[in-house]
C-alpha positions as CSV (number, residue, x, y, z in Angstrom):
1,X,17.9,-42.8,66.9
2,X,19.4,-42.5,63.4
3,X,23.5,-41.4,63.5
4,X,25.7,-40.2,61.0
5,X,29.7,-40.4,62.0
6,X,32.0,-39.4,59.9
7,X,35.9,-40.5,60.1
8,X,38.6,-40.2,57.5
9,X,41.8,-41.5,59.0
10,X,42.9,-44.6,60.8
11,X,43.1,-43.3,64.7
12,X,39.3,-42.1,63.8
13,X,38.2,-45.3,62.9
14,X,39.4,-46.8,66.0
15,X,37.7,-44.3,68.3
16,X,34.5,-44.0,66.2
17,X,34.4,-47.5,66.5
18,X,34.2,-47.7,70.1
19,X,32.1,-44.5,70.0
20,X,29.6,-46.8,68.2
21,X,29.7,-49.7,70.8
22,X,28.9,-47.3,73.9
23,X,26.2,-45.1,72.1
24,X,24.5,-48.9,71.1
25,X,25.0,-50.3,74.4
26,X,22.7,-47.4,75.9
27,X,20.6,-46.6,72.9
28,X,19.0,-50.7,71.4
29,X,17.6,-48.5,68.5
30,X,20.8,-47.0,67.6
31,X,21.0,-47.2,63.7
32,X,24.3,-46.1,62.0
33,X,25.3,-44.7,58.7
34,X,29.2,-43.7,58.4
35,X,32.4,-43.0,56.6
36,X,35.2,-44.9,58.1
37,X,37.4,-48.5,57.8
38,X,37.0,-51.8,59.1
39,X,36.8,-51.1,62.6
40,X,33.6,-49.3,62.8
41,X,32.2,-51.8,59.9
42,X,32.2,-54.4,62.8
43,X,29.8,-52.3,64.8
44,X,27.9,-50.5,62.0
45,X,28.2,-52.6,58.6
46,X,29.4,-51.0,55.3
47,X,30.9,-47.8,55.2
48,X,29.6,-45.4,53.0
49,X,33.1,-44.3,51.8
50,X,36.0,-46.7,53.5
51,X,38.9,-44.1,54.8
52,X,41.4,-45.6,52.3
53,X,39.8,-43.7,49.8
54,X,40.1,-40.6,52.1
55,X,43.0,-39.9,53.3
56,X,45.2,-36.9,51.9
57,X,48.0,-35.2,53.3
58,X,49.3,-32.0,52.9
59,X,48.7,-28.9,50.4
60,X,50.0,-30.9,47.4
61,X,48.4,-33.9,48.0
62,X,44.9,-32.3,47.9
63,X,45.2,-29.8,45.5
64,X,46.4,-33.0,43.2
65,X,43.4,-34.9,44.5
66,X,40.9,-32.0,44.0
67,X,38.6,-33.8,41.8
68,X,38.4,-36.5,44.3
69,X,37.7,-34.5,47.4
70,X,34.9,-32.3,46.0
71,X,32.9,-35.5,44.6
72,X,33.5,-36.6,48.0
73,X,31.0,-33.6,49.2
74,X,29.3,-34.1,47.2
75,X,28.4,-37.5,47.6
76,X,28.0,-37.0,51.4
77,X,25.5,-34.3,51.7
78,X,22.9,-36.2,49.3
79,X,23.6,-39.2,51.4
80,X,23.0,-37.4,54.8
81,X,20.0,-35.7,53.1
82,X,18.4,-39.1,52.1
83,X,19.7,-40.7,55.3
84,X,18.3,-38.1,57.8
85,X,20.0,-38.6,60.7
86,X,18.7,-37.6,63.8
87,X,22.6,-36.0,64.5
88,X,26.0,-35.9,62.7
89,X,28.9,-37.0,64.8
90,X,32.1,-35.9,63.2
91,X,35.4,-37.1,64.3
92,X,38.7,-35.2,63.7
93,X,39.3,-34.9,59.8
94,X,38.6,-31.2,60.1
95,X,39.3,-30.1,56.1
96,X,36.0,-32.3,55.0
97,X,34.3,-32.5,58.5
98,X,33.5,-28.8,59.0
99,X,32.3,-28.3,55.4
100,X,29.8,-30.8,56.5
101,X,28.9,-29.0,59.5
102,X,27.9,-26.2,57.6
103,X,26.0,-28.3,55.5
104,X,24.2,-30.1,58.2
105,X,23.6,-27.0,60.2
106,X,22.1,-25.6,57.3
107,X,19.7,-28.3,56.8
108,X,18.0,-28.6,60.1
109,X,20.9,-31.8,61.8
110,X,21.9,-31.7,64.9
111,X,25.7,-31.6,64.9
112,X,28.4,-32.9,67.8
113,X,32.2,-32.8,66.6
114,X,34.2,-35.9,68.6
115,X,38.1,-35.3,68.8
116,X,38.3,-31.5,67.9
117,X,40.5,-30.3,64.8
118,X,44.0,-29.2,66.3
119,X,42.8,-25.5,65.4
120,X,45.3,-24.9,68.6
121,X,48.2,-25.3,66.2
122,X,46.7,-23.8,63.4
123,X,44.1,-21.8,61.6
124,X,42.5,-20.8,64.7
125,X,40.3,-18.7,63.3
126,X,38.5,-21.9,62.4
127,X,36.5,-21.5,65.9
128,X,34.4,-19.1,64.7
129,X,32.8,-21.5,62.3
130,X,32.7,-24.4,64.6
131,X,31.0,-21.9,67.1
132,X,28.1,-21.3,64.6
133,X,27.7,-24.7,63.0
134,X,28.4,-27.0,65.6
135,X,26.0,-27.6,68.7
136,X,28.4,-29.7,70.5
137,X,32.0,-30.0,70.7
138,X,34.2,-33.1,72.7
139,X,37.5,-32.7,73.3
140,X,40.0,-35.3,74.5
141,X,43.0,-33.2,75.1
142,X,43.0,-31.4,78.4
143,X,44.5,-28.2,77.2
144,X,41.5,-28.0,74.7
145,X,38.4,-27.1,76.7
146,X,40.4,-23.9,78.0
147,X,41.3,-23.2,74.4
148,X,37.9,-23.1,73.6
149,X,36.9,-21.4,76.6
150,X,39.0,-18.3,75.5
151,X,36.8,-17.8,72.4
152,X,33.5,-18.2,74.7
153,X,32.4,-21.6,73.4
154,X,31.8,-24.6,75.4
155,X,33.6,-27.9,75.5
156,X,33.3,-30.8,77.1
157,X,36.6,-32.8,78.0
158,X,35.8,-36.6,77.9
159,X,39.5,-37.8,78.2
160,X,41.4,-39.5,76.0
161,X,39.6,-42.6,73.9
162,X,42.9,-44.0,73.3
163,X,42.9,-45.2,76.7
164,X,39.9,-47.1,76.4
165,X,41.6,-48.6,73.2
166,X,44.5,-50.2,75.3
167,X,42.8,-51.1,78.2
168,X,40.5,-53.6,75.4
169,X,42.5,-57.1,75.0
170,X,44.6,-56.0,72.6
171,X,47.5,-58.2,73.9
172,X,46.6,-61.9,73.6
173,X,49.7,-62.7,73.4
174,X,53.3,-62.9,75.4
175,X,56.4,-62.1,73.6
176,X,57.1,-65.8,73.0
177,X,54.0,-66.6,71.4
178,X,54.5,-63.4,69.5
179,X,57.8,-63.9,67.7
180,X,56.3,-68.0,66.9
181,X,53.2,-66.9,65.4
182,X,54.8,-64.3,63.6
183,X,58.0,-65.9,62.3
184,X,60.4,-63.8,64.3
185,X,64.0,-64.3,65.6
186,X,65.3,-63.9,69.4
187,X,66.6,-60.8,68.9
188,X,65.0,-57.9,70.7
189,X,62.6,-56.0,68.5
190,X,62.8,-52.5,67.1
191,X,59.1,-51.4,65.9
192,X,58.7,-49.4,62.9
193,X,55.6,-47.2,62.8
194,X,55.8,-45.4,59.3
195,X,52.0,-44.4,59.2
196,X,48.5,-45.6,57.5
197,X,49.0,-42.9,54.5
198,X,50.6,-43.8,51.3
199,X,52.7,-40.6,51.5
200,X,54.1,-40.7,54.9
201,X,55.1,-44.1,54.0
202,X,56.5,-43.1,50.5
203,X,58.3,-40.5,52.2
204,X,59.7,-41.8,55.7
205,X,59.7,-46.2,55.5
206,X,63.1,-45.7,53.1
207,X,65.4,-43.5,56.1
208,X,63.7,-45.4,58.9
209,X,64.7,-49.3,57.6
210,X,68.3,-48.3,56.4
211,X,68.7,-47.4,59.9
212,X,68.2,-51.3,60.4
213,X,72.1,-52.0,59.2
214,X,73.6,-50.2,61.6
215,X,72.1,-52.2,64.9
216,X,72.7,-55.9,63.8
217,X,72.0,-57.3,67.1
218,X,68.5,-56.4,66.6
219,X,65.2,-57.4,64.8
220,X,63.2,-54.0,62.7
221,X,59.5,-55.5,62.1
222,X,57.3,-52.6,60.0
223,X,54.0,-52.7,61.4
224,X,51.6,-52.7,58.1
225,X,48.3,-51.0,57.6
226,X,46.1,-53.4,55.7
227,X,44.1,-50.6,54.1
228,X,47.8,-50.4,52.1
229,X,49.0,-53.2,49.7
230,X,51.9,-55.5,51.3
231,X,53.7,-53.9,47.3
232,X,53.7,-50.3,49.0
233,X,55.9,-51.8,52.0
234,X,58.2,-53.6,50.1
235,X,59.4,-51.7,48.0
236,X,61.3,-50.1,50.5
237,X,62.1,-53.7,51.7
238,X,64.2,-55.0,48.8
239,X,66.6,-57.0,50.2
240,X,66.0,-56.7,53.4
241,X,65.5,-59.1,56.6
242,X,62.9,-56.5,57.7
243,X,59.9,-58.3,58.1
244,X,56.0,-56.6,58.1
245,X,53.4,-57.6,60.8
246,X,49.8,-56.1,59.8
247,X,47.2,-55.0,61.8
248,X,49.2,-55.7,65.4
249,X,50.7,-52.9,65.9
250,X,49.7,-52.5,69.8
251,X,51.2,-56.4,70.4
252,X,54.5,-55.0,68.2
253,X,55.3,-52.1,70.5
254,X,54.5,-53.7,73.5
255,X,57.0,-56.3,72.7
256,X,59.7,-53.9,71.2
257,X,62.7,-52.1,73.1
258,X,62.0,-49.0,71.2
259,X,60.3,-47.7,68.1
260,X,60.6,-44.9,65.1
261,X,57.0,-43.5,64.6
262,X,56.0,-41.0,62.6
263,X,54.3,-38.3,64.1
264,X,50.6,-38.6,64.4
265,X,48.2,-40.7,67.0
266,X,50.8,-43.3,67.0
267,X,53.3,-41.3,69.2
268,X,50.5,-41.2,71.5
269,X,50.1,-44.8,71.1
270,X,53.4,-45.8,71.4
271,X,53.6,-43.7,74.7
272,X,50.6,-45.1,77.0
273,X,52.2,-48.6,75.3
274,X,55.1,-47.5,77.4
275,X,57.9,-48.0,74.5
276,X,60.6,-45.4,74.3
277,X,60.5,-43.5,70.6
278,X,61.9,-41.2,68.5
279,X,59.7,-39.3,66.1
280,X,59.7,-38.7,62.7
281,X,58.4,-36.4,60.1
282,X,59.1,-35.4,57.0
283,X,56.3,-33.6,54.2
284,X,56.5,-32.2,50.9
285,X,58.7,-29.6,50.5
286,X,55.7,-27.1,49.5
287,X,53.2,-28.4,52.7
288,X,56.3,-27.9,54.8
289,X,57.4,-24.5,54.0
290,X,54.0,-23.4,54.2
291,X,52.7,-25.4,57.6
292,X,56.0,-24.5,59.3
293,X,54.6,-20.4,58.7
294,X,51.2,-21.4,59.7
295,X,51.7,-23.9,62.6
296,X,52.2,-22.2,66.2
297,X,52.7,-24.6,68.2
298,X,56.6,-25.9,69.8
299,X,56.0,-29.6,69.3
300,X,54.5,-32.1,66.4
301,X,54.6,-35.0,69.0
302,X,51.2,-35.1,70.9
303,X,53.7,-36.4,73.9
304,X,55.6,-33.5,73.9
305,X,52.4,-31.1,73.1
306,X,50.3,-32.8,75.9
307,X,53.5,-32.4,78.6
308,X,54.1,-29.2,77.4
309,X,58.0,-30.1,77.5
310,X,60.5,-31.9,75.2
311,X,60.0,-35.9,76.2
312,X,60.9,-37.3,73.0
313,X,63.2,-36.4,70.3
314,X,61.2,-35.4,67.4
315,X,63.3,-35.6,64.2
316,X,61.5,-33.2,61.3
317,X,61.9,-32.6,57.4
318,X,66.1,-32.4,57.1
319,X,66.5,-33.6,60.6
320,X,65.2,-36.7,60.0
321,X,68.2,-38.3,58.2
322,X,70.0,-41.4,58.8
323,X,73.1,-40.2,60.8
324,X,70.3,-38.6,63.6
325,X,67.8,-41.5,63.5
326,X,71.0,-43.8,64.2
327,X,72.3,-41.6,67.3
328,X,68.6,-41.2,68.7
329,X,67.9,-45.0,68.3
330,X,71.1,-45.8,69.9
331,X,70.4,-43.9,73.0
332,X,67.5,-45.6,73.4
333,X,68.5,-48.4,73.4
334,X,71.9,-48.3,75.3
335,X,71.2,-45.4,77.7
336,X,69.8,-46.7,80.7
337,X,69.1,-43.9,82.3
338,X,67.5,-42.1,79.4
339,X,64.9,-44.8,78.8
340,X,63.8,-44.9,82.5
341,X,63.6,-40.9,82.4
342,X,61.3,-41.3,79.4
343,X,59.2,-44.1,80.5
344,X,58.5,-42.1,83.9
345,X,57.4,-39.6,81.7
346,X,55.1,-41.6,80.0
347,X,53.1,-42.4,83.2
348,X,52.7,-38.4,83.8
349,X,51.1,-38.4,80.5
350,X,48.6,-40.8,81.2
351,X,47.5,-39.3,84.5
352,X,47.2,-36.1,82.7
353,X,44.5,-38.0,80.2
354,X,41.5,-38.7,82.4
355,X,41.3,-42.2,82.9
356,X,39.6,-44.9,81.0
357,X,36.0,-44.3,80.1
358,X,36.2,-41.2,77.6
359,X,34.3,-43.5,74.4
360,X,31.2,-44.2,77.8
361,X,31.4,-40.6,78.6
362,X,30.7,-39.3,75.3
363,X,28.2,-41.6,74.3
364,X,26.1,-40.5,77.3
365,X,26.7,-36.8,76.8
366,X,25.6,-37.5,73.1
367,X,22.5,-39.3,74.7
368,X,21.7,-36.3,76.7
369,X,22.1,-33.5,74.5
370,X,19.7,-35.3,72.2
371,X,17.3,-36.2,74.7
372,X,16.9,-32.5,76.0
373,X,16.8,-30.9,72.1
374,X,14.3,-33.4,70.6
């Protein structure tokens, strides 16, 4: 069969790409066409439109990027059109994905949505579209399939694809071998998460490496996107010991006492890692005022949304300043009984997410729905 995913952001590239491997392992004719980055280029060859061009965050961001977006549509419906797929697989990236819904649902293509927009926080009124243009919906959050169950519609949990993510080899290495091959000292390592888009690192890498001066008997190591130039890091690095690792962030926070992540899939990350974290978020001051009227939910963390409870300190727009990040990152550091607390947490969380398998699950519930509405 002929599929069309479409990702925009980092985390969807990662679990489209295993999304790929399970749907190919059980269908030999599997033929893919997708938007994405270099993780599901392994599986599927070229993207159509690599998610470094994609990514824009917040109300400013796009209405500056307008031009950009709407050839994007553009571009992608004649594609799908001349492609015809035999079903569109959308992953997160709701404010382009659901256009293309429409579109596809329009037009006769079957449509499954992987990893549902968070329309739990926000715009829920979105459900109503997703109810008339999507023909299958996949959630990975538990809390989602009742959500959806409250407006009639649905859902299938798969668990968490994450999971599958870590239980790959994505730790070759032991901490040793790690600081050699990377050109690290003995000190113990503090991981800097600051994002994979240029504007949460514009606006968060500067606060969370001048925090570095105030815990000299430790290592901060940056863990780099390479869909970003190395110039975009340092600039925020002038003069600095601070040294940037691309492209390993799982090994970084496995080795590391503690990290500073901004909020997003990597708190997630970070937690089934088992690292304690503080995170951090700051936005525009235009996209904040006006998500902070919109959003209802009590957490930005997908920890502390998922537990339903504060597990991690979450430092947002003017709380996320040097003076907190350095009493946060101390505790975590030095309070023995406050790390253990969090890490107990952690393994909560992952019971609560299903188990390994969710990429294998989906895939087969994909296979199905097609097979029965050929």
């Amino acid at each position: 069969m002929k599929y069309y995913l479409i990702a925009g952001e980092a985390s969807g590239d990662l679990h489209g790409s295993n999304l790929m491997k399970q749907i190919a392992a059980i269908d030999k004719n599997a033929n893919f066409r997708f938007w994405g980055g270099d993780k599901m280029s392994v599986i599927g060859g070229k993207p159509v439109k690599h998610i470094k061009e994609l990514a824009f965050m917040g109300f400013l961001e796009v209405l500056l990027n307008i031009r950009t977006i709407l050839r994007n549509f553009s571009i992608c419906k004649n594609d799908i059109i001349q492609y015809k797929p035999d079903v569109l697989i959308l992953i997160d990236y709701p404010g382009f994905n659901l256009r293309m819904a429409k579109f596809a649902k329009e037009n006769g293509i079957k449509v499954i949505y992987y990893i549902s927009p968070q329309i739990w926080a926000w715009k829920q009124s979105r459900v109503h579209k997703i109810k008339n243009c999507v023909d299958k919906m996949l959630v990975i959050l538990p809390f989602e399939k009742d959500f959806y169950a409250k407006f009639d519609f649905n859902a299938d949990f798969v668990g968490h694809p994450l999971l599958d993510a870590l239980n790959n080899d994505f730790f070759e290495t032991n901490k040793n071998d790690f600081i050699k091959i990377n050109i690290l000292n003995n000190k113990p390592i503090v991981a800097i998460l600051p994002g994979s888009r240029k504007q949460e690192i514009t606006k968060m890498l500067k606060i969370m490496t001048e925090t570095a001066s105030k815990f000299a008997d430790y290592q901060f190591v940056v863990a780099g996107m390479s869909s970003q130039p190395i110039e975009l890091y340092q600039r925020f690095l002038i003069d600095s010991e601070i040294k940037i690792i691309f492209d390993k962030t799982y090994e970084l926070l496995k080795h590391s006492e503690a990290a500073i992540v901004v909020s997003g899939t990597a708190t997630l990350e970070t937690a089934l890692i088992g690292t304690p974290q503080v995170v951090c978020y700051k936005g525009g001051k235009l996209s904040y005022h006006i998500a902070k009227k919109l959003v209802k939910i009590n957490y930005i963390s997908l920890v502390n949304l998922i537990m339903d409870k504060h597990v991690v300190k979450e430092l947002i727009q003017n709380d996320f300043n040097n003076k907190n990040l350095t009493t946060e990152l101390s505790e975590l550091l030095n309070n023995k009984e406050y790390r253990n607390t969090i890490i107990d947490e952690y393994k909560i969380l992952k019971q609560k997410l299903g188990g390994i398998g969710a990429s294998q699950k989906a895939a087969e519930i994909i296979k199905n729905f097609l097979t029965t509405h050929e």
